[in-house]
ZAFIZA-616399 format. One record per atom (N, C-alpha, C): residue in one letter; x, y, z. Coordinates in steps of 0.001 Angstrom, whole numbers, plus 500000, padded with zeros to 6 digits. Layout:
<atoms>
aXYZ
...
</atoms>
This chain:
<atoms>
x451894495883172448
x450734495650171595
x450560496845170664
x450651496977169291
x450970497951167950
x449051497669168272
x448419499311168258
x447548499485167730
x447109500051166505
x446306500668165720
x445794500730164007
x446802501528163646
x447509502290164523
x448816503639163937
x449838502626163942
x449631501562163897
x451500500782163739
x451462500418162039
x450340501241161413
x450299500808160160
x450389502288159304
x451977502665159251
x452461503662158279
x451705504381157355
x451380503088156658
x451095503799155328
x449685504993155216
x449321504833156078
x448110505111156662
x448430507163156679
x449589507596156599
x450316508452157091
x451233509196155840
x451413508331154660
x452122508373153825
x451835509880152671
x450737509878152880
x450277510733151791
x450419512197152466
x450916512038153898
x451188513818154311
x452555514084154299
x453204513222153654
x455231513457153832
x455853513625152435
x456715514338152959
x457514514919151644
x457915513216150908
x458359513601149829
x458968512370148598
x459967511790149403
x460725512187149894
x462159512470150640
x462277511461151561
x461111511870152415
x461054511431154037
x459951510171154119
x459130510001152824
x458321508817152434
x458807507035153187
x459725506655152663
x460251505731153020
x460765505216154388
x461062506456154946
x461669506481156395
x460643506180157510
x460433505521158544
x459538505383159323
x460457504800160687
x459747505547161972
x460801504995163331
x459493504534163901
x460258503737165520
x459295502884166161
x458856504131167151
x457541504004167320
x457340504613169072
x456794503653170131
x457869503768171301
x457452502666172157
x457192503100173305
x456906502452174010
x455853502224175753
x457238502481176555
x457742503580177028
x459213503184177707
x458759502422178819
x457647502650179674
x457392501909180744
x457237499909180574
x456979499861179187
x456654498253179056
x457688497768177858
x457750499068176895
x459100498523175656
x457830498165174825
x456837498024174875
x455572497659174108
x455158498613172549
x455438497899171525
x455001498923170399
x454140499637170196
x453710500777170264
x452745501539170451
x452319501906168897
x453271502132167820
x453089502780166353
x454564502942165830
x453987502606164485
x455387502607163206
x454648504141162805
x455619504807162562
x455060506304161881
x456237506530160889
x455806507474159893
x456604507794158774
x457270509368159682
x458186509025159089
x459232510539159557
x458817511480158914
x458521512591159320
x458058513615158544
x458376515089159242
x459025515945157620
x459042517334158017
x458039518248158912
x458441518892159591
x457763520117160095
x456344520243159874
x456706520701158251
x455507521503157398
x454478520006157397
x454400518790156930
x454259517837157360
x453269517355158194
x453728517396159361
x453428517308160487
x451989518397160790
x452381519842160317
x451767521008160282
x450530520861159432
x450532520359158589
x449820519951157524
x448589518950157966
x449123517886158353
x448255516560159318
x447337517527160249
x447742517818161030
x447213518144162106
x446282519286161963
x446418519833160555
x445542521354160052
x444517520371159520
x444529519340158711
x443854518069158366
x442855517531159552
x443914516912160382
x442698516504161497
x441530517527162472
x442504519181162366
x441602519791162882
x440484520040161818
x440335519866160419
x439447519452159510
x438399519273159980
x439144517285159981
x437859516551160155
x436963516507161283
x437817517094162118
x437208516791163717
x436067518040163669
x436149519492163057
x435779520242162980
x434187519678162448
x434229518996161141
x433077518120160400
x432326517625161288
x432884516522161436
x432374515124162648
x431655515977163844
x432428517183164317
x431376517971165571
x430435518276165120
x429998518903163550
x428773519216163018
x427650518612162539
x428593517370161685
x427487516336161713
x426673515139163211
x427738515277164101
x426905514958165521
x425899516155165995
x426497517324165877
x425532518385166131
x424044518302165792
x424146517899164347
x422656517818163498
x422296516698163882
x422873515493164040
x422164514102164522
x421601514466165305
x422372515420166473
x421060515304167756
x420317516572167938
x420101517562166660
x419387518298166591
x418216517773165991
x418423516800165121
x417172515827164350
x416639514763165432
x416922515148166713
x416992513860167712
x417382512129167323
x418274512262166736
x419112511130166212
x419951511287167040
x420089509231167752
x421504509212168473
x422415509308167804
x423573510340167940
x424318510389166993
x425099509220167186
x425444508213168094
x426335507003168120
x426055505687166994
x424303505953167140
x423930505074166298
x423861505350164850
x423918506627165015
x423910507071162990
x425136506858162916
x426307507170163456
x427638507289163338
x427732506012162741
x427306504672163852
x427762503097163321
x427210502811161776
x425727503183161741
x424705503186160853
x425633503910159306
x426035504693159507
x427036505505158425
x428043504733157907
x428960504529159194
x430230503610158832
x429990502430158183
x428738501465158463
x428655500152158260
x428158500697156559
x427609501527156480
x426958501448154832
x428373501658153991
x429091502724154131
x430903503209153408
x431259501812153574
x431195500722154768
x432232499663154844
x431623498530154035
x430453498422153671
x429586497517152730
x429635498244150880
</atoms>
């Protein structure tokens, strides 16, 4: 069962020109089950993403911080947030 990472492109914008096109499977060795299509990507790449996600994650801790410093559930502002960007 491919969950939301079996969708590449999603990934595309952190890889060299080069390595763009290229993408391998990662699978479940225990079931053979598709787990994610990912784009192949250099080092720096890779290095790059992950300086990225420590980003956002860095954000997202601050803005939950203030939700529940304003005594806002932050679960419910979180949905409350997403649903307004997704409308």
């Amino acid at each position: 069962m491919a969950n939301k990472t079996s969708n590449p492109e999603r990934f595309l914008h952190l890889t060299s020109e080069s390595r763009a096109a290229k993408c391998f499977s990662v699978v479940n060795p225990s079931t053979g089950d598709l787990l994610a299509e990912v784009p192949d990507m250099a080092p720096e790449d890779v290095s790059k993403a992950i300086d990225k996600a420590d980003a956002a994650q860095e954000h997202s801790a601050t803005l939950l911080q203030t939700a529940k410093m304003n005594n806002v559930d932050p679960l419910a502002w979180l949905t409350q947030t997403l649903e307004r960007i997704a409308n």
